[in-house]
DRENVEX-82086 format. One record per atom (N, C-alpha, C): residue number from 1; residue in three letters; chain; atom name; z, y, x. Coordinates in Angstrom, 1 decimal, decimal comma. Atoms other than C-alpha are relative to their C-alpha. Layout:
NUM:Ala:A:CA:Z:Y:X
...
END
This chain:
1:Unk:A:N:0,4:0,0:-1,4
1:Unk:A:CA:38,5:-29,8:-43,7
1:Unk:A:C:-1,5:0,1:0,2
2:Unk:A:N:1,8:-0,3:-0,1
2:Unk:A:CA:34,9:-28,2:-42,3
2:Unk:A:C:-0,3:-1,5:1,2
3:Unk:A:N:0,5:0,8:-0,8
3:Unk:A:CA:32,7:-31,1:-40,9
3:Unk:A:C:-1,2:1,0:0,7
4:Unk:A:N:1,2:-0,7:-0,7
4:Unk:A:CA:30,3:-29,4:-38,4
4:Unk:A:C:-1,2:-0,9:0,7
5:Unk:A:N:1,3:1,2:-1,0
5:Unk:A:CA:26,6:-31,4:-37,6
5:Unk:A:C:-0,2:0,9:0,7
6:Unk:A:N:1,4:-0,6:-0,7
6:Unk:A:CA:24,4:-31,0:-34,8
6:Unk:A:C:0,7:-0,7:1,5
7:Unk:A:N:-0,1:0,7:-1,5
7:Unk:A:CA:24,4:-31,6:-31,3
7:Unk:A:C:0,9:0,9:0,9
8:Unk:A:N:-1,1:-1,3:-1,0
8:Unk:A:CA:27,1:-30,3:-28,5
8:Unk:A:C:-0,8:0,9:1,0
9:Unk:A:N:0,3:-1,3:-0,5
9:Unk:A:CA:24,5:-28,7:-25,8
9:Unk:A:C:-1,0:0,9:-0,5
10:Unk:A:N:0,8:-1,1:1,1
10:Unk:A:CA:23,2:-26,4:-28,2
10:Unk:A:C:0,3:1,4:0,0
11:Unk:A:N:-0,7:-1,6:0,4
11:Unk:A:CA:24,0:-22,5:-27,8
11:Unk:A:C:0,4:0,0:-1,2
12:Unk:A:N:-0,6:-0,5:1,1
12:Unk:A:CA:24,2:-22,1:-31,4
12:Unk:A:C:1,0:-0,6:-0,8
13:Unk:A:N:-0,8:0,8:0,1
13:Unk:A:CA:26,3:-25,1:-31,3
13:Unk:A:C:1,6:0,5:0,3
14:Unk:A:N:-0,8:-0,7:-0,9
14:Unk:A:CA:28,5:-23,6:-28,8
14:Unk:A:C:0,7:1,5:-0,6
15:Unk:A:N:-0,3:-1,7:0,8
15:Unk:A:CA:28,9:-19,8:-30,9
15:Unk:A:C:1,2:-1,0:-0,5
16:Unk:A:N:-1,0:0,5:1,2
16:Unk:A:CA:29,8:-22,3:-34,0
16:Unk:A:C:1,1:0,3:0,8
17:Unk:A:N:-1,1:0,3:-0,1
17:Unk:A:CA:32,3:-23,6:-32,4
17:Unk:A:C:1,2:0,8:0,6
18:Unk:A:N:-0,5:-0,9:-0,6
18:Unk:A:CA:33,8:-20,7:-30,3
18:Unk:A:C:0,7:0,9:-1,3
19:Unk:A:N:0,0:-1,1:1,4
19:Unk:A:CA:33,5:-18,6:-33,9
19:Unk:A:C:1,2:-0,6:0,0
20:Unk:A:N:-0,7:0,3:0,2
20:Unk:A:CA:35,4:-21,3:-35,2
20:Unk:A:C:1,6:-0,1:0,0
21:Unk:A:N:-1,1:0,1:-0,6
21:Unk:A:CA:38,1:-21,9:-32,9
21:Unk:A:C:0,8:1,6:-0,2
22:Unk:A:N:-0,9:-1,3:-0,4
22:Unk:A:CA:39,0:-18,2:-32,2
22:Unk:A:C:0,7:0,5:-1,5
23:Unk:A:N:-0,3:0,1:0,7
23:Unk:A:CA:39,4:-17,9:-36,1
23:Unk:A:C:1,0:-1,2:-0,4
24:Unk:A:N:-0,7:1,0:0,3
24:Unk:A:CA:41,7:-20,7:-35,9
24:Unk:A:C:0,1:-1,4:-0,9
25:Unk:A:N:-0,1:0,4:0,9
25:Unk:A:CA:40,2:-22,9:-38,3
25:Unk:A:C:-0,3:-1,6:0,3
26:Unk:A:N:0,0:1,4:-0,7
26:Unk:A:CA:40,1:-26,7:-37,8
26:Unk:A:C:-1,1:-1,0:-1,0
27:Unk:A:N:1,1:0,9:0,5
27:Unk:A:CA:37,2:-29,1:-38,1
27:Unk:A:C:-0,4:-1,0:1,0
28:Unk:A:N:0,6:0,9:-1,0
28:Unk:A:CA:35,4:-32,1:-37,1
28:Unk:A:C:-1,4:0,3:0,3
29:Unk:A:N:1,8:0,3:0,0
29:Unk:A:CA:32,0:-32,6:-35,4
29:Unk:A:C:-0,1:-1,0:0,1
30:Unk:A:N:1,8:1,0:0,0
30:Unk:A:CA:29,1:-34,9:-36,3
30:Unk:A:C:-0,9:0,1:1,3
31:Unk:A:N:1,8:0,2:-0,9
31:Unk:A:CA:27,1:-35,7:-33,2
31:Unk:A:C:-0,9:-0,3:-0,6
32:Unk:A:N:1,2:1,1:0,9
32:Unk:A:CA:23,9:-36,8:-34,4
32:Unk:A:C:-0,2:-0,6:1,2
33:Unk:A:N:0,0:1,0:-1,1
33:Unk:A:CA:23,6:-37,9:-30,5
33:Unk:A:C:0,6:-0,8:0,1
34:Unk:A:N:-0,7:1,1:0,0
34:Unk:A:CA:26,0:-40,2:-30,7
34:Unk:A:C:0,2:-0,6:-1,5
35:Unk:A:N:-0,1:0,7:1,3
35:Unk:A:CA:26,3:-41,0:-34,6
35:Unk:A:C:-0,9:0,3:-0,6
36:Unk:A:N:1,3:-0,4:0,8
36:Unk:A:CA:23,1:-40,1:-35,8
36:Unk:A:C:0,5:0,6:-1,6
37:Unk:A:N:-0,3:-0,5:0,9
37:Unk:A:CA:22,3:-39,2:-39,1
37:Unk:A:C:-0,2:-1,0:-1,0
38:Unk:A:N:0,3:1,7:1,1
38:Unk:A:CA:22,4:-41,7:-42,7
38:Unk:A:C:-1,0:0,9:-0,6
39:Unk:A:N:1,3:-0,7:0,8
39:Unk:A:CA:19,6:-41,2:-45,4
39:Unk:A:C:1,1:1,2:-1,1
40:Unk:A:N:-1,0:-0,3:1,0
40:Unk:A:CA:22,3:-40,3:-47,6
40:Unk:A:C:0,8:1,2:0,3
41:Unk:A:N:-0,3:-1,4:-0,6
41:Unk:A:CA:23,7:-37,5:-45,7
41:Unk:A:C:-1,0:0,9:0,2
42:Unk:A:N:1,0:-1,1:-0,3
42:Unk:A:CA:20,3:-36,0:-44,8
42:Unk:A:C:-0,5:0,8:-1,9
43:Unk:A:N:0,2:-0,2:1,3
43:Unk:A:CA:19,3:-36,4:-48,6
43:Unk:A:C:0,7:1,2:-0,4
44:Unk:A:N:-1,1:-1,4:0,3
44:Unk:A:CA:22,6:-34,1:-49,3
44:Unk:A:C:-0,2:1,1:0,3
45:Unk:A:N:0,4:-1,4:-0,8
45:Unk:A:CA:21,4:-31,5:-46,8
45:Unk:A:C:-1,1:0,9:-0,8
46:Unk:A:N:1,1:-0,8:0,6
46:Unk:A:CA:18,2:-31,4:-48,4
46:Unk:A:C:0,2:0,7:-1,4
47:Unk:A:N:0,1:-0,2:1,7
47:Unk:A:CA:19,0:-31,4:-52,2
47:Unk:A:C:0,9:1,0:0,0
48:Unk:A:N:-1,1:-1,1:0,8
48:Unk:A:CA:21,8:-28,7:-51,7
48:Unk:A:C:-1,1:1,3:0,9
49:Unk:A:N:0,3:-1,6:-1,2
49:Unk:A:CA:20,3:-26,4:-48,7
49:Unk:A:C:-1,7:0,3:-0,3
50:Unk:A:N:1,5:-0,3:-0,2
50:Unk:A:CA:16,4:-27,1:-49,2
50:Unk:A:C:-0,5:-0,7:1,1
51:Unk:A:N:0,5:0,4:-1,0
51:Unk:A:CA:14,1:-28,8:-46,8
51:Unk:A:C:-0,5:1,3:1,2
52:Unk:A:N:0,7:-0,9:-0,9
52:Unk:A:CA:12,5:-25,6:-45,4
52:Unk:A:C:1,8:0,7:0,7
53:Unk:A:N:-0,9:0,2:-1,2
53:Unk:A:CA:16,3:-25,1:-44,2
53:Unk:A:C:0,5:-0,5:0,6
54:Unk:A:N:-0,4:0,9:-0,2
54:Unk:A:CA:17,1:-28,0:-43,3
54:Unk:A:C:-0,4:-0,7:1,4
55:Unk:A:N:0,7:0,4:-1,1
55:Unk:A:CA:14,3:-28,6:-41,1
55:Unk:A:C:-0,2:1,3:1,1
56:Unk:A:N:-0,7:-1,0:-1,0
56:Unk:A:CA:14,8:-26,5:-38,0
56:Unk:A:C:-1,6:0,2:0,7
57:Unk:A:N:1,8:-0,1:-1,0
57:Unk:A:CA:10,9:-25,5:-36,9
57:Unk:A:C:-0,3:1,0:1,2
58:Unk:A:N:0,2:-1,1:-1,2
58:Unk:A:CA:11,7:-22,9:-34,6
58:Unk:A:C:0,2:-1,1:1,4
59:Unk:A:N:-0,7:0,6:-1,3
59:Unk:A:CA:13,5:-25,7:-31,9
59:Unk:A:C:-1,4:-0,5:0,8
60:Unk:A:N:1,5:0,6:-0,6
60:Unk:A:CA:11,0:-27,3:-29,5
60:Unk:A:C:0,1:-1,2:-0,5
61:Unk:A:N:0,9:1,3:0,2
61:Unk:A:CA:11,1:-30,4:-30,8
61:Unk:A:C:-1,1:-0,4:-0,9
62:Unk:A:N:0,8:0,0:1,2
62:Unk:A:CA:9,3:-29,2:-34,0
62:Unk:A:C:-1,4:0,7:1,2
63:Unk:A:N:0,8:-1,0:-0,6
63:Unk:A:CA:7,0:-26,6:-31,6
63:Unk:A:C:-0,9:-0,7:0,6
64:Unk:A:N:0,8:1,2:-0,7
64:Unk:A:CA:6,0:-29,7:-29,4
64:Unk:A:C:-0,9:-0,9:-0,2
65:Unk:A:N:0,6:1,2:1,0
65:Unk:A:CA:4,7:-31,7:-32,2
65:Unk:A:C:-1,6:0,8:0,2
66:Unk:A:N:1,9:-0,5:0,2
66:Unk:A:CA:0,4:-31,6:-32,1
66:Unk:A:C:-0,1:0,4:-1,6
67:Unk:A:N:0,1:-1,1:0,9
67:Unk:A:CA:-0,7:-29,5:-34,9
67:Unk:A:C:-0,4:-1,2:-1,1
68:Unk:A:N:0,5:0,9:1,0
68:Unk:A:CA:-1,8:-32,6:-36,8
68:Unk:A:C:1,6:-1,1:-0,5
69:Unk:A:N:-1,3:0,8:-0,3
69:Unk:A:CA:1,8:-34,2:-36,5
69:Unk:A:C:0,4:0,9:-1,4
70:Unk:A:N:-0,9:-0,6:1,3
70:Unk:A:CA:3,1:-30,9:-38,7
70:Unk:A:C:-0,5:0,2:-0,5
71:Unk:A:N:0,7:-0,3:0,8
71:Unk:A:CA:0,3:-30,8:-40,9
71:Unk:A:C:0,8:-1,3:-0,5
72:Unk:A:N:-0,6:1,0:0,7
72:Unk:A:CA:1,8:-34,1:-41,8
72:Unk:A:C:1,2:-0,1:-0,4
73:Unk:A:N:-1,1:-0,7:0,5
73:Unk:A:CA:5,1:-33,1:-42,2
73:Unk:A:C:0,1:1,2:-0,7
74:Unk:A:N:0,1:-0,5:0,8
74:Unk:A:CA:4,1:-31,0:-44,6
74:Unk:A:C:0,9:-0,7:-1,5
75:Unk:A:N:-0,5:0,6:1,3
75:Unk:A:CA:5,1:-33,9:-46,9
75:Unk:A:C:1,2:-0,4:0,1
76:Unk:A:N:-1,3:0,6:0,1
76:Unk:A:CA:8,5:-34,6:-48,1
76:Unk:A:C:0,5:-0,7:0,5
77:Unk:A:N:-0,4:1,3:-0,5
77:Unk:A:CA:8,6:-38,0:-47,5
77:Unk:A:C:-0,4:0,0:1,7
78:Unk:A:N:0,2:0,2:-1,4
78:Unk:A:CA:7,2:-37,8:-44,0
78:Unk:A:C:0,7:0,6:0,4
79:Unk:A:N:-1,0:-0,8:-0,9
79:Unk:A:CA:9,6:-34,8:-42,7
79:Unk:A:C:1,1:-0,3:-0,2
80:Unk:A:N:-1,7:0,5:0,0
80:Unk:A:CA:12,7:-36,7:-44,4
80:Unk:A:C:0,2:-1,1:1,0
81:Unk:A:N:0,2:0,7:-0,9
81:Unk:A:CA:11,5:-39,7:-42,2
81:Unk:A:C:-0,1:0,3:1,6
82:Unk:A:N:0,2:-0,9:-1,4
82:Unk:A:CA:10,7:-37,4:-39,0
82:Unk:A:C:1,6:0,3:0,0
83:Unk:A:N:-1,1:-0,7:0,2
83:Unk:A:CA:14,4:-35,8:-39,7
83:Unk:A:C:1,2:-1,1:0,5
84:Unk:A:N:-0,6:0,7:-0,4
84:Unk:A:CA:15,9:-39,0:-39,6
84:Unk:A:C:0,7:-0,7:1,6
85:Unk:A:N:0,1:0,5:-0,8
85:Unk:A:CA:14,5:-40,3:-36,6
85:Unk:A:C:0,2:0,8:1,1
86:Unk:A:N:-0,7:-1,2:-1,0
86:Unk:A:CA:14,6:-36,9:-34,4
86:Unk:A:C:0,4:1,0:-0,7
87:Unk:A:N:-1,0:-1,1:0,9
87:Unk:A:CA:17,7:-35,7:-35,7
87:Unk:A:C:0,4:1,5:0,9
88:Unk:A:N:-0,1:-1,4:-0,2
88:Unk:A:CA:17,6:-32,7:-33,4
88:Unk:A:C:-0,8:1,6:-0,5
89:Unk:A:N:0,5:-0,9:0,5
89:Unk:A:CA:15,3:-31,1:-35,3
89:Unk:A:C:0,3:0,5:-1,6
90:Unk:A:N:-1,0:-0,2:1,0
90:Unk:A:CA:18,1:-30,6:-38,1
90:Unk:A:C:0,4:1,7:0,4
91:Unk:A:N:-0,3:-1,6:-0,3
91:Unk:A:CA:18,9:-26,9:-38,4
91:Unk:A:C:1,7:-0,3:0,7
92:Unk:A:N:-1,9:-0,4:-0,5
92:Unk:A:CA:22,4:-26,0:-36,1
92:Unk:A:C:0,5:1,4:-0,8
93:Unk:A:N:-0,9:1,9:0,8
93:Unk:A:CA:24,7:-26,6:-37,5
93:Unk:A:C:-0,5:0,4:-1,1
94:Unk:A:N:0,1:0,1:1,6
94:Unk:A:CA:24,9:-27,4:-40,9
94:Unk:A:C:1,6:-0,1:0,1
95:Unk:A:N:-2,1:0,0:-0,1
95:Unk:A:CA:28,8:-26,7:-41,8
95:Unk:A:C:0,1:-0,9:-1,7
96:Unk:A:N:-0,1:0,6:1,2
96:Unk:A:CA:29,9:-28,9:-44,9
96:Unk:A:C:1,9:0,4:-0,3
97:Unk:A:N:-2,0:-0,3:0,6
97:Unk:A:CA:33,8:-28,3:-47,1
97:Unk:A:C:-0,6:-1,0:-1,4
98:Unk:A:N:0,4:0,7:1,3
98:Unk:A:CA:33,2:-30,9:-50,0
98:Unk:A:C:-1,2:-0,1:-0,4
99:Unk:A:N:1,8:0,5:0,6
99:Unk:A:CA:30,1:-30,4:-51,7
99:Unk:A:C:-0,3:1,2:0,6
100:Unk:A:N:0,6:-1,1:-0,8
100:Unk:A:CA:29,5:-26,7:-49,8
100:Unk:A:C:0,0:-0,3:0,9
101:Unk:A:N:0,6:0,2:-1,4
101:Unk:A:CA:27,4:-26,6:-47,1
101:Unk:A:C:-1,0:1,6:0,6
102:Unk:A:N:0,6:-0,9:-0,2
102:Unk:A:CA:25,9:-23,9:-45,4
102:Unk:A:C:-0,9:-0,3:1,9
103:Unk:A:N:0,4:0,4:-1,1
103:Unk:A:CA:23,1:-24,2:-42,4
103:Unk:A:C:-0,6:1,3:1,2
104:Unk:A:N:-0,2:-1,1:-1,9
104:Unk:A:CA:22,7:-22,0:-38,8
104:Unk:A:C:1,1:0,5:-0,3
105:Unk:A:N:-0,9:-0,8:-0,7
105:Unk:A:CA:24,8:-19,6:-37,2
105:Unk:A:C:-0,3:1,4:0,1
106:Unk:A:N:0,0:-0,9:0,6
106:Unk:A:CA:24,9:-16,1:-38,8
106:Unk:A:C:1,5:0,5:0,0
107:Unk:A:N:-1,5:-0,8:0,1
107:Unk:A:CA:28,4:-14,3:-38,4
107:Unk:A:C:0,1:0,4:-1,2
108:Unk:A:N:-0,5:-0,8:1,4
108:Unk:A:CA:28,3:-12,2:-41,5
108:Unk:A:C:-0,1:-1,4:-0,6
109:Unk:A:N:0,3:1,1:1,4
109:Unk:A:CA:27,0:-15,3:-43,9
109:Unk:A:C:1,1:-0,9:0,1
110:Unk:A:N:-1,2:0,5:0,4
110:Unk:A:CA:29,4:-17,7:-42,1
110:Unk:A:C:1,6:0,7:-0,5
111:Unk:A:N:-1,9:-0,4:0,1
111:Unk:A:CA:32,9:-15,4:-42,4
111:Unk:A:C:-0,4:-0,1:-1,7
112:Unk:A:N:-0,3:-0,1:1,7
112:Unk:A:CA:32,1:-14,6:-46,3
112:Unk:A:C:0,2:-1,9:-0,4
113:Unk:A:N:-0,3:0,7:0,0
113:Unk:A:CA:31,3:-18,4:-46,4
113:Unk:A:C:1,3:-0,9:-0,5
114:Unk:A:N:-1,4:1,2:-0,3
114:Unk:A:CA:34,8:-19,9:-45,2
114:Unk:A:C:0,8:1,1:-0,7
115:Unk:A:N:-1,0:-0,8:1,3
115:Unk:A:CA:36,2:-16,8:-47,6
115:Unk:A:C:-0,1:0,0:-1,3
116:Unk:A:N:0,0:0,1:1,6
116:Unk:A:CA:34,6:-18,0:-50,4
116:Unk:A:C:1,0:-0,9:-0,7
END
C-alpha cells in the first residue's frame, strides 16, 4: 500500500491524488498538518531521496525565509531541524511503497514508478 505525505490544500497535492484515484490505486495520506512529521521518518526521506529533494525551496515558506535564515540552512543539521518544525516545506508529496519512495508530482516519473 502507497503512503502519500504532504498537506491536503496543496495543488500538487490535489493532481497526486486525482492521478492516483483515476488509476485506481489505493493509498493512505500523511497529513503533516494534523500528524506532523517524526525525526525518523524525515531521516528516511533524506537518506533515500537526498536533502536537496527533500527540501522543497521553491514553496513560499522556504522563499519568505530572510536571506540569512537560508544561508543557515545551508547546514544539514539546521535544515533537518527547520524541516521538522515547518513541515510544509517538505517537497509534495513524497509517495513511499516499503522502502521506495519517490518525491513531487511529475506524471511520466510517477506512472514508470508505480510500474516498477
Amino acid at each position: 500500500m502507497l503512503t502519500v505525505y504532504g498537506i491536503p490544500a496543496c495543488n500538487t497535492m490535489k493532481k497526486t491524488f486525482e492521478f492516483l484515484e483515476a488509476k485506481g490505486i489505493e493509498y493512505t495520506f500523511h497529513n503533516y498538518k494534523k500528524e506532523g512529521i517524526t525525526e525518523p521518518i524525515l531521516q528516511g526521506f533524506i537518506d533515500t531521496l537526498g536533502l536537496e529533494k527533500v527540501f522543497n525551496k521553491q514553496g513560499s515558506t522556504y522563499r519568505q525565509l530572510p536571506d540569512e535564515t537560508k544561508v543557515s540552512l545551508a547546514v544539514n543539521s539546521a535544515a533537518f531541524s527547520f524541516l521538522l518544525e515547518k513541515n510544509s516545506a517538505i517537497k509534495r508529496p513524497i509517495i513511499t511503497e516499503g522502502k521506495r519512495m519517490i518525491a513531487g508530482f511529475n506524471l511520466e516519473e510517477l506512472d514508470k514508478w508505480l510500474n516498477a
